[in-house]
PAVEX-858929 format. One record per residue (C-alpha): x, y, z; residue number from 1. Coordinates in steps of 0.5 Angstrom, whole numbers. Layout:
<pts>
- u  v  w  pos
- X  Y  Z  NUM
...
</pts>
This chain:
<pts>
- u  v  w  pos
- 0  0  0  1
- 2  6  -1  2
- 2  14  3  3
- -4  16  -2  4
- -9  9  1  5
- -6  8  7  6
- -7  15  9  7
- -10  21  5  8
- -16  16  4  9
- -18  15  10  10
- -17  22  13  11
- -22  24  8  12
- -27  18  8  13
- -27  22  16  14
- -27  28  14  15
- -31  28  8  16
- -36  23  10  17
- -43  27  8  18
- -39  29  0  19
- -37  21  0  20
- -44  18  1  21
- -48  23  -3  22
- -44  21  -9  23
- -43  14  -8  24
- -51  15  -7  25
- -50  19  -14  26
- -47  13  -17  27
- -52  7  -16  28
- -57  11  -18  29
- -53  13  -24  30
- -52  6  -25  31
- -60  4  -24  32
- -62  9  -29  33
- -57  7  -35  34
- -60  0  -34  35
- -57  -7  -34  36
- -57  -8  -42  37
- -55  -14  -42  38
- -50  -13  -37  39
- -48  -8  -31  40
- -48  -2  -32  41
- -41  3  -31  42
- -39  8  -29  43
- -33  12  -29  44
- -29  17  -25  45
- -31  22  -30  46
- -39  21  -29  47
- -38  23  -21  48
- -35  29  -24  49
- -40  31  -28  50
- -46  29  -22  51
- -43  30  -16  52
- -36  34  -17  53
- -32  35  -12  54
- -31  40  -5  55
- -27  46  -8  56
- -19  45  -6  57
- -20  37  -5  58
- -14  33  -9  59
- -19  29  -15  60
- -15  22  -14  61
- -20  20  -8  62
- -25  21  -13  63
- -24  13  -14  64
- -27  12  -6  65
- -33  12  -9  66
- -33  5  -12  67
- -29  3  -5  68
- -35  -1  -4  69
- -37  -8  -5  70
- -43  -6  -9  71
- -38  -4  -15  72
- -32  -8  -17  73
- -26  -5  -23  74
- -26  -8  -30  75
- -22  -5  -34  76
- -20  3  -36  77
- -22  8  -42  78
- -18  14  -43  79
- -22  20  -38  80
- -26  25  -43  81
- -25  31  -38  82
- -19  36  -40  83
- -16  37  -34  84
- -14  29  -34  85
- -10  29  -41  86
- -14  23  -44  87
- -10  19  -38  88
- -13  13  -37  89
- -18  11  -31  90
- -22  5  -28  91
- -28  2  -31  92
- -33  0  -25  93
- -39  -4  -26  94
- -44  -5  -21  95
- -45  -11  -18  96
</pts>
């Protein structure tokens, strides 16, 4: 594990537990209304960010705490959409 896991994301699970709930609560809903299609649905970092951005000053890597729950699992990586991320890649989550 490194310092970013084992410490900056729970400080902020502690300090930001209101925002992290609300947005885990955005995401499944998010998933419900895209539907099942066939398979689960997905989301990404950058769908959180359009829903549910982020408190102003907040580093946007503990975005991935959203999905931090037994209820999604990573199954693969697409290039973010969002300007600031330089098409660098991200975590494909699906709802389990």
């Amino acid at each position: 594990m490194n310092a970013f896991t084992q410490t900056i994301l729970p400080l902020f699970n502690q300090t930001r537990s209101e925002w992290l709930s609300e947005a885990r609560k955005a995401a499944y809903l998010l998933a419900i209304t895209r539907g099942w299609k066939g398979s689960p649905p997905e989301l990404t970092t950058d769908d959180i960010h359009k829903h549910c951005p982020l408190p102003d000053g907040i580093d946007p890597r503990v975005m991935g705490a959203v999905f931090r729950t037994n209820q999604w699992r990573k199954v693969g990586y697409i290039n973010s959409t969002r300007a600031t991320c330089h098409n660098r890649p991200i975590a494909i989550f699906q709802l389990v």
